[in-house]
N, C-alpha and C positions, 0 to 999 in steps of 0.2 A: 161972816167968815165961813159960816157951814154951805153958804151957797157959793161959795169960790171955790172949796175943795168940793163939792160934790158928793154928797151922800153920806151916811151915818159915819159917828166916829168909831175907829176901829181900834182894839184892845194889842199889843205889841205880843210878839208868840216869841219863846227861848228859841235864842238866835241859834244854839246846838243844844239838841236834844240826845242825846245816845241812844244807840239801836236797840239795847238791849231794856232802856227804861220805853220804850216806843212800845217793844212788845210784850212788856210785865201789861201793857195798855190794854194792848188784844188781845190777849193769851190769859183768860182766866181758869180755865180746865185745862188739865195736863192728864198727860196718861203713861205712865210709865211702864214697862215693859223690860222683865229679866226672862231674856232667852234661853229654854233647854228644852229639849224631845222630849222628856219624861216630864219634867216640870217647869213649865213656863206662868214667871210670876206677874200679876198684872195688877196697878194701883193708879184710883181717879183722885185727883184733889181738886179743889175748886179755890183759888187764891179768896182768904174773910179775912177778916177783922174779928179778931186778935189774934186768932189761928188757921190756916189753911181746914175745909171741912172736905171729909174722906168721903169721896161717894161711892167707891164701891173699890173693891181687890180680892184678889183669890187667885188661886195657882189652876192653871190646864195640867189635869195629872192627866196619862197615859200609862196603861199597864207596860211591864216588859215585856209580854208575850205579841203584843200587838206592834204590826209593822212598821217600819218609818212614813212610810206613805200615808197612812190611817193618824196615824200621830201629826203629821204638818197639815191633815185636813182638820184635823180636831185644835188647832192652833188657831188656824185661820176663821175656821168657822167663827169662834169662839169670840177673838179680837173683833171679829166685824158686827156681832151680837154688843160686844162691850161698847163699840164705837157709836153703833146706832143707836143707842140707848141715853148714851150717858152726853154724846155731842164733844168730844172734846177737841180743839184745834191745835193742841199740838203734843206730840211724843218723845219722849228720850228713853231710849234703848241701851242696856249696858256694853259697853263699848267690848272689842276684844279683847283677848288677854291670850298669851304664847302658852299654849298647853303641849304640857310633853310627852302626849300620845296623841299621832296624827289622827288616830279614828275619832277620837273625843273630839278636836278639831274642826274636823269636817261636819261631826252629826250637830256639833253648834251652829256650826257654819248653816245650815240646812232648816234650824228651828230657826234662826236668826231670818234668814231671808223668806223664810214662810212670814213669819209675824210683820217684815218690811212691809213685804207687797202689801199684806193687806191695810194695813198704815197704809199706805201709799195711797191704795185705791179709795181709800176711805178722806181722801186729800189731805191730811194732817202735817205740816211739816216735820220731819223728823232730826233728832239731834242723837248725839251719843257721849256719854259719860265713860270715863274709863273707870273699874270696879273699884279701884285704888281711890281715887279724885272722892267719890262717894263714900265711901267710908270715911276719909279724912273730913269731909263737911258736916258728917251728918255726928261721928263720932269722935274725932279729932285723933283718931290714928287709924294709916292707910293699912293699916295689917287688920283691923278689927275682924273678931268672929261674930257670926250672923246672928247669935242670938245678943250682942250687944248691942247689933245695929237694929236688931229688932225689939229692942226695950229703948233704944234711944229714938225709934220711928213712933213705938206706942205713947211715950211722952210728946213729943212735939205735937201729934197729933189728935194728943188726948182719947185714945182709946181707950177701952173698958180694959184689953189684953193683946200683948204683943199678936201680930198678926202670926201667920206660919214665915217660914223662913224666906222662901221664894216671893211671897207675894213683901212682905216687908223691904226685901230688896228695892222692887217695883215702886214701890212707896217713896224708898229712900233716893232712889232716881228722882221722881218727882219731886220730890222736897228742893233737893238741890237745886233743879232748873227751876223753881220755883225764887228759889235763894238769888241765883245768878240774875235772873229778870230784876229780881226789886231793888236792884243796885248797880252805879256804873262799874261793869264790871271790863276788864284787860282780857282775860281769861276767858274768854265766850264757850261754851259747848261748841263742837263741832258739826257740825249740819252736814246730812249727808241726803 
């Protein structure tokens, strides 16, 4: 028989796989990333068994005295330092949100696309959470304040002490796309 069909016998693969269980596959470092000029927060996880392990997070502070332009190179620098280090293959970035002061808007707008690029250059796919969506996963309500989300980041994660605010954020981005991979999920992060 094995010499009519030709060659070893072959094992059957899921006839549908979902995209998002494909890349829970390839995507075992995440890098999360909460955008601001003053403080931009940033957190690695690495998908384990039993719990996701934190390899690194911390905030890009920037004085107020120093210029926006000094600030998006000390963003950038910073992420491309974290990226080369740590290797991660893919990003989620805290999505927008309707601020009702256009300057606040924009100077987002400005740390947001500093930290893209360099994601970008660093090849990482990137995705975006909206602030809302992450809180509700990681705390089970979209309104949470940051220090709940960052006592509910320090448990899942089992740290020693909640992170600082900004970088716990970052974290709590991570966790989530971390969530969405290990399960067929409807609801994908958006890929930008």
């Amino acid at each position: 028989m094995k010499a009519r069909v030709g060659g070893p016998a072959r094992t059957a693969a899921p006839v549908m796989e979902s995209g998002a269980r494909k890349l829970a596959n390839v995507h075992q470092t995440i890098l999360g990333v909460d955008p601001s000029l003053r403080g931009t927060g940033y957190g690695i996880i690495r998908l384990a068994k039993p719990y996701p392990q934190t390899l690194a997070h911390g905030t890009i502070s920037c004085p107020a005295t120093w210029e926006h332009s000094r600030c998006l190179v000390k963003i950038a620098q910073t992420l491309r330092d974290v990226i080369k280090q740590h290797r991660p293959t893919i990003c989620v970035i805290e999505g927008l949100f309707f601020a009702q002061n256009l300057q606040t808007a924009l100077t987002m707008g400005e740390a947001r696309g500093a930290a893209m690029a360099t994601i970008a250059e660093g090849g990482l796919e990137i995705y975006e959470i909206s602030p809302r969506k992450v809180k509700q996963a990681i705390v089970g309500y979209g309104a949470a304040q940051k220090l709940a989300v960052a006592k509910m980041v320090q448990r899942m994660l089992h740290l020693s002490e909640p992170p600082a605010p900004d970088a716990a954020d970052a974290l709590a981005l991570a966790l989530v796309q971390a969530q969405e991979n290990s399960r067929y999920a409807f609801n994908t992060p958006k890929r930008i």
